[in-house]
NUKOLFI-18246 format. One record per residue (C-alpha): x, y, z. Coordinates in pm, whole numbers, plus 50000, padded with zeros to 5 digits. Each point is the difference from the previous one (the first is absolute). Layout:
// NUKOLFI-18246
XYZ
...
// end
This chain:
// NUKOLFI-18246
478965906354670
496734992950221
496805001449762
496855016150205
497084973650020
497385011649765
496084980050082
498694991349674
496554991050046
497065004449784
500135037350155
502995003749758
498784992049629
497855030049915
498115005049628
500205040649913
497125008949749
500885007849611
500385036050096
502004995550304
502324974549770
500245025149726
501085026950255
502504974950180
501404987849706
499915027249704
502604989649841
498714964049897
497085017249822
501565028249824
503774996150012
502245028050185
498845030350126
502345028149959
499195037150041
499014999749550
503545010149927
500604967349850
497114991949694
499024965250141
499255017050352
496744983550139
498075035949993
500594993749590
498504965150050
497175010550178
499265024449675
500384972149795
497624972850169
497395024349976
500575010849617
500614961449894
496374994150128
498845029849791
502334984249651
498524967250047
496315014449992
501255016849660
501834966449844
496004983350058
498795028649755
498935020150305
500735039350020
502575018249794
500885030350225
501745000150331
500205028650215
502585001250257
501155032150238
503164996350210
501215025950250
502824999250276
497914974150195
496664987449846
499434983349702
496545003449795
499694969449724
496505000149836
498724973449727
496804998749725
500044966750071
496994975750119
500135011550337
500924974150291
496244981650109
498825018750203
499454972650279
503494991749976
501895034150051
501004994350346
500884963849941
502215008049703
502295026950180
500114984450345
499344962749983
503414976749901
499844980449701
496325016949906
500365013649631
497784993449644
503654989649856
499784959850046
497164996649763
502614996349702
497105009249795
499765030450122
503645008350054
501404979649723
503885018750020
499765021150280
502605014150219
499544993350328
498154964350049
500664998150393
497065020950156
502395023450250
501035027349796
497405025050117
499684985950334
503135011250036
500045033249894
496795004350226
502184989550321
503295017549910
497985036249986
498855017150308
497025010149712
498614977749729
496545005549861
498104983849685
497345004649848
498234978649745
497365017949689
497954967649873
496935006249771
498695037950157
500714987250387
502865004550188
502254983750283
502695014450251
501854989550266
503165020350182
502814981950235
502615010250208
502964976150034
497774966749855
497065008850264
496615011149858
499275036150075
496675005849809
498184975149838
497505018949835
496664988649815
499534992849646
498485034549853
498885013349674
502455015449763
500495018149648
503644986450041
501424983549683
500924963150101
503174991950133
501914999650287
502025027650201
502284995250286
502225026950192
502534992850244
502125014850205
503314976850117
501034998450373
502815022350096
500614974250263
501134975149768
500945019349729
502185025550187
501255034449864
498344989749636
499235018749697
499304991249630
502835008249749
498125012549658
502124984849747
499394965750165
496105004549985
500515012549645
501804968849890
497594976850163
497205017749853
501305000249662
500874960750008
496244998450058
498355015249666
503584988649772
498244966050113
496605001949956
499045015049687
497105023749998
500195006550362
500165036550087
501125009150344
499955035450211
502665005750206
500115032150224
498655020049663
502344982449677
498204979049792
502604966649936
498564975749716
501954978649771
499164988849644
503104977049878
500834984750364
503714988650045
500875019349719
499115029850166
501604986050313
502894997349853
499855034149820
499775014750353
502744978950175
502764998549708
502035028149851
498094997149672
502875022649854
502204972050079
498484966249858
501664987749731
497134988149846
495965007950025
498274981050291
498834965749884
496275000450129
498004966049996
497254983350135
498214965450041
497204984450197
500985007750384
503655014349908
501355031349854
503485009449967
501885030449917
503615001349900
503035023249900
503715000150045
501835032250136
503755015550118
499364996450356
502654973850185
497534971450169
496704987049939
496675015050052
496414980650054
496495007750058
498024972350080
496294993250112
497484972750084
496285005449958
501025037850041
502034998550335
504065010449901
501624979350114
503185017450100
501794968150123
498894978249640
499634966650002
499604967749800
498285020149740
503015027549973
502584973449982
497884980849770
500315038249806
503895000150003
500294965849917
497655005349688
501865023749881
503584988949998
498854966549843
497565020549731
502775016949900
502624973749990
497734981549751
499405031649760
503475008749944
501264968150055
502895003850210
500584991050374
500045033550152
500755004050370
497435007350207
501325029450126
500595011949662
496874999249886
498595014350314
501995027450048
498185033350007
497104983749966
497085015850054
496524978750032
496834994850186
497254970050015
496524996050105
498134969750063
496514989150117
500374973050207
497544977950171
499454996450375
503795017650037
502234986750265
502555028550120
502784991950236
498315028850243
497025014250079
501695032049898
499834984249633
503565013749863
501104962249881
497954976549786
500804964050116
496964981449725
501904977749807
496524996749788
498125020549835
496724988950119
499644968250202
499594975249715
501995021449790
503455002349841
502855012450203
501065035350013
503534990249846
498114985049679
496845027850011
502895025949972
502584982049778
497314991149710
498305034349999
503835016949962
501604972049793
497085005949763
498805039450000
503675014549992
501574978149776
497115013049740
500635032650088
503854998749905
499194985549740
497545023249887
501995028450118
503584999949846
501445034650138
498944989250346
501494965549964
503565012749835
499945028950331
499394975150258
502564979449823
502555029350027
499115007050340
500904962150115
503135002049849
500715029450121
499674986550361
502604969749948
502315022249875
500055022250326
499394966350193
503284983049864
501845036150037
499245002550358
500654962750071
503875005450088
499315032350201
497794983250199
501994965850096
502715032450132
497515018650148
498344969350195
503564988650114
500785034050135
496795001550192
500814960050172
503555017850095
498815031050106
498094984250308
496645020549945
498274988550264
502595015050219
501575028749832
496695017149866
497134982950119
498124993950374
497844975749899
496594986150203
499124965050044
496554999849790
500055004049647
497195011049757
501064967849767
499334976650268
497324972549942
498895002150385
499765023950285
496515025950038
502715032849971
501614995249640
497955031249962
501785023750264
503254991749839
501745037349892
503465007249961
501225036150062
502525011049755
502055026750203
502975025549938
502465007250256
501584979450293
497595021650245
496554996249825
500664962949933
501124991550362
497165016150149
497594982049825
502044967249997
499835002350395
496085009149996
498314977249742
498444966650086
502224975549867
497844975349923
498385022549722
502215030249957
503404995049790
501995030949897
502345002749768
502785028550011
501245024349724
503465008049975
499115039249833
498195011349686
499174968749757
501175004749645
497275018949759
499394970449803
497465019849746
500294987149622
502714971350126
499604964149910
499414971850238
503764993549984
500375027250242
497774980150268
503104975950026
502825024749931
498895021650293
500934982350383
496925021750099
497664989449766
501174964050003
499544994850335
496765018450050
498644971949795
501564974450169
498285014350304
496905002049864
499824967749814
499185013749634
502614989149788
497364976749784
496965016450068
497685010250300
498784969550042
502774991850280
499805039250171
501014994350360
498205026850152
496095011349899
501025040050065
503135017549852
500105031650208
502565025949892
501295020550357
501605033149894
500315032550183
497575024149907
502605024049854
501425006649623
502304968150039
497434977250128
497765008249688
502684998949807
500694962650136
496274991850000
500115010549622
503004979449925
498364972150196
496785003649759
502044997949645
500984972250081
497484981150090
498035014149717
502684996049756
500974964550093
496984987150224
496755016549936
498294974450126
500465008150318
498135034749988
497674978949791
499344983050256
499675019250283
503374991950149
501465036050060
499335021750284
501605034750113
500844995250420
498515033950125
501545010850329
499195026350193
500685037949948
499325013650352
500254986450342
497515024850241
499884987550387
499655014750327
500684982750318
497304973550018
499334995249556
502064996649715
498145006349646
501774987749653
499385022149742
499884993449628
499595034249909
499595034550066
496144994450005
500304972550289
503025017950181
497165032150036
496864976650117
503014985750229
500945031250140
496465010150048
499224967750194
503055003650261
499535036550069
502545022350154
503404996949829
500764964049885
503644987949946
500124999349608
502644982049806
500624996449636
501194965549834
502215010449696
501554966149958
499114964450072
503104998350205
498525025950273
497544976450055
500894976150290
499754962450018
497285004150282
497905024449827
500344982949643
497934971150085
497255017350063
499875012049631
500744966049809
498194977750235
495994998950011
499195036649925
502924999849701
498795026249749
501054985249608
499115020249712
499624974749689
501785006249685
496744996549729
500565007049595
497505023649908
497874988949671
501625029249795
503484992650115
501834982249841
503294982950097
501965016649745
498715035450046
500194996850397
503484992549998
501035022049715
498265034250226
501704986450327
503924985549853
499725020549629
501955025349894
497505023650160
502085010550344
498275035850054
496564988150002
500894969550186
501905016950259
497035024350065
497364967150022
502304989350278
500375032550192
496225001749951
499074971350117
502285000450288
498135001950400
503165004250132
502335025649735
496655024550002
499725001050411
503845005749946
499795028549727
496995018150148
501715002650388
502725010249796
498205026649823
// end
């Protein structure tokens, strides 16, 4: 094949400006963008960059109080901090690698160390404004898309000091987004469970924290369900909180200089390595590791020194140091454990014999399941998954390289219809799907024996890589693809147990998504509207005028190959699956797969688009 001659003279190297970089590249500055169905979404980053600024002012003894106001598209964040210099405001939002933050006295264990955090939340909104209250004057400056808009005069003011900024993100580069509340709850929350004495108002709740990862833990666990009370401690620079439950898998929260870390680290497996060899030592006996993990449920904080993360995003800690002349993480975190729990067992008996009983517990189960599971495993090799049940794509979430591990999803789909439809539309590259043959088995109240003894279940986690853990997922979104009738809730609710029951993790996470399709199809003969419900399908016919074709979707399999990637490709519409603070596993599943079939039965009906369109035509 004939390449085209390209010149390449000095016409062709070009230098963009930080802004222009930051709106070229987002995605090396705060990670993927995503429509904020997905918690590490950029338009949660952006939130973040500006309230880490805000927590390092209070970790240098600086304001106690931070008021923040979110709404469907701007964001409010106000501090009682020192106030940015006043001479510096533009600089410090608009000028790369400009921040107070490389003074390490000043910024001893910050969280961001890098100067761009701000600068780019100024030129990823198509508004960004702060203003700066220093000793009775005050500063303000407002942007659109990085470029200075109004850069007002210092002035007089009866403003307490601190800083406020409100932004507004781009619609152009954050397409079709909107803030989920339970994710902005949970980030907020991580704040004040690690920074004692900070009180923060969010959108009218007060959230403060007195015992830190205890209370962390209090919120994420089923308390109900620990089998013994959460073992609380803390040291210079590291606090750890620690329990055991029922729940299959483990379950971290870990943090660095107050950023969670939701990818860990060196410090985290410092953590897990602490505590398998702690343990070993105080009942001397060489447990396995998975024994004495199992149902584990922990978190960790550190303070760290000039932090190195493996992305500007900050979800992985890669310091193998504590501070730059200091011990390494692995011996930082080993000591501290080695030395603070093993005088807590000791000086807690009950707690010692219940953790005791618990690791037993899980090598009995371990050793019970072993035979299932060489069966099971065999079965799946013979069974030729990647044939019989699963279309596969070529880029896995697991991979070590490639810039779209974070597209990866794979549909789970009922029916020969639904699941060839969206086999022949998906991008296969990202999209896998994987193809139900009818209504799983209710696996409510079963052991984890059933994961093998079931072909379904078996292979489902063959597909999705999660025999030992979610460390090796294959795909970053789970999405369940059901009709939006009784049987496809039914299947979704299936679906649900048992990745709650077996792999809760995943919801943990934020690996579960609900596909939602189209109800309507309204079009005349030059425009064809999809409707998601009867709201839009109105508005729709309203917009065409006259009398628009209408057609109604009742299954997945209506929906042709043509028309279905236009609903799982760039404008796909996910609904996450999020665990609400006063649900509990146990409970959920218990209301939804119980004993309780009339009240079920009319949540479903109820909370059906399609069945209610269906009943009230009917009517």
């Amino acid at each position: 094949m004939a390449v085209e001659n390209v010149a390449y003279t000095e016409d062709s190297i070009k230098s963009l400006d930080w802004k222009e970089h930051i709106r070229l590249r987002p995605g090396m500055y705060i990670g993927k963008l995503g429509d904020g169905s997905a918690q590490d979404d950029g338009i949660y980053v952006l939130v973040k960059e500006v309230i880490d600024n805000c927590i390092d002012e209070h970790m240098m003894g600086y304001g106690k109080t931070i008021d923040i106001k979110i709404t469907d598209h701007r964001v409010e964040v106000r501090d009682y901090g020192r106030g940015i210099p006043l001479g510096k405001v533009v600089d410090c939002v608009s000028k790369i690698n400009t921040g107070g933050k490389y003074d390490s006295g000043a910024f001893q264990k910050s969280v961001g160390l890098n100067g761009v955090g701000t600068k780019a939340v100024n030129a990823l909104s198509h508004y960004f404004k702060v203003q700066s209250f220093r000793d009775g004057q005050a500063k303000l400056a407002e942007f659109t898309r990085g470029e200075v808009t109004n850069d007002a005069k210092v002035i007089k003011s009866s403003g307490r000091n601190g800083t406020l900024v409100v932004f507004e993100p781009d619609e152009s580069i954050f397409k079709h987004y909107h803030f989920i509340p339970g994710y902005l709850d949970d980030l907020v929350w991580n704040y004040v469970f690690l920074n004692a004495g900070l009180t923060i108002n969010f959108n009218g709740q007060k959230f403060h924290s007195e015992n830190g990862l205890k209370d962390l833990l209090e919120r994420k666990a089923d308390v109900e369900g620990l089998r013994y009370p959460i073992v609380h401690l803390k040291g210079n620079d590291i606090e750890m909180a620690l329990s055991h439950g029922n729940q299959y898998g483990e379950e971290y929260y870990s943090f660095v200089n107050g950023q969670y870390t939701t990818q860990g680290g060196t410090h985290l497996a410092a953590f897990r390595e602490a505590i398998v060899r702690t343990l070993r030592d105080f009942y001397k006996k060489d447990f396995d590791a998975t024994d004495v993990r199992a149902s584990i449920v922990g978190a960790i904080a550190v303070r760290v020194q000039e932090p190195v993360f493996e992305s500007q995003t900050k979800t992985k800690l890669g310091s193998q140091n504590v501070a730059p002349a200091g011990p390494t993480m692995r011996t930082f975190v080993n000591d501290f454990v080695k030395k603070e729990l093993d005088n807590y067992l000791h000086k807690n008996p009950a707690t010692a014999d219940a953790l005791l009983k618990r690791i037993l517990q899980s090598e009995r189960e371990r050793k019970e399941i072993a035979g299932i599971k060489k069966l099971a495993n065999d079965r799946a090799k013979k069974a030729n998954l990647h044939n019989k049940k699963l279309r596969d794509c070529r880029v896995h979430y697991n991979d070590n390289k490639g810039d779209r591990k974070d597209d990866t999803m794979i549909f789970i789909t009922e029916g020969d219809s639904a699941s060839g439809s969206i086999t022949k539309s998906r991008d296969v590259q990202t999209q896998a799907v994987f193809s139900l043959r009818g209504k799983p088995l209710n696996c409510f109240n079963l052991t984890k024996k059933v994961v093998y003894e079931n072909e379904e279940f078996n292979l489902l986690q063959h597909a999705l890589n999660i025999e030992d853990g979610i460390e090796s997922l294959r795909y970053r979104k789970i999405v369940i693809a059901t009709d939006a009738d009784v049987d496809g809730m039914h299947i979704r609710l299936l679906l649900l147990t048992f990745f709650l029951q077996f792999f809760p993790d995943l919801v943990r996470h934020g690996h579960i998504y609900i596909l939602e399709t189209p109800l309507f199809r309204v079009r005349n003969k030059k425009d064809t509207i999809y409707c998601y419900s009867e709201e839009e399908k109105q508005a729709a016919i309203g917009k065409l005028g006259g009398k628009p074709e209408i057609t109604r979707f009742k299954g997945l399999g209506e929906i042709s190959p043509d028309e279905f990637g236009k609903f799982i490709g760039e404008d796909i519409r996910l609904e996450p699956i999020i665990l609400q603070k006063e649900t509990t596993i146990k409970n959920l599943l218990t209301f939804f797969m119980g004993k309780n079939t009339p009240e079920r039965q009319e949540f479903i009906v109820g909370n059906l688009r399609v069945e209610k369109d269906l009943l009230e035509e009917e009517a």
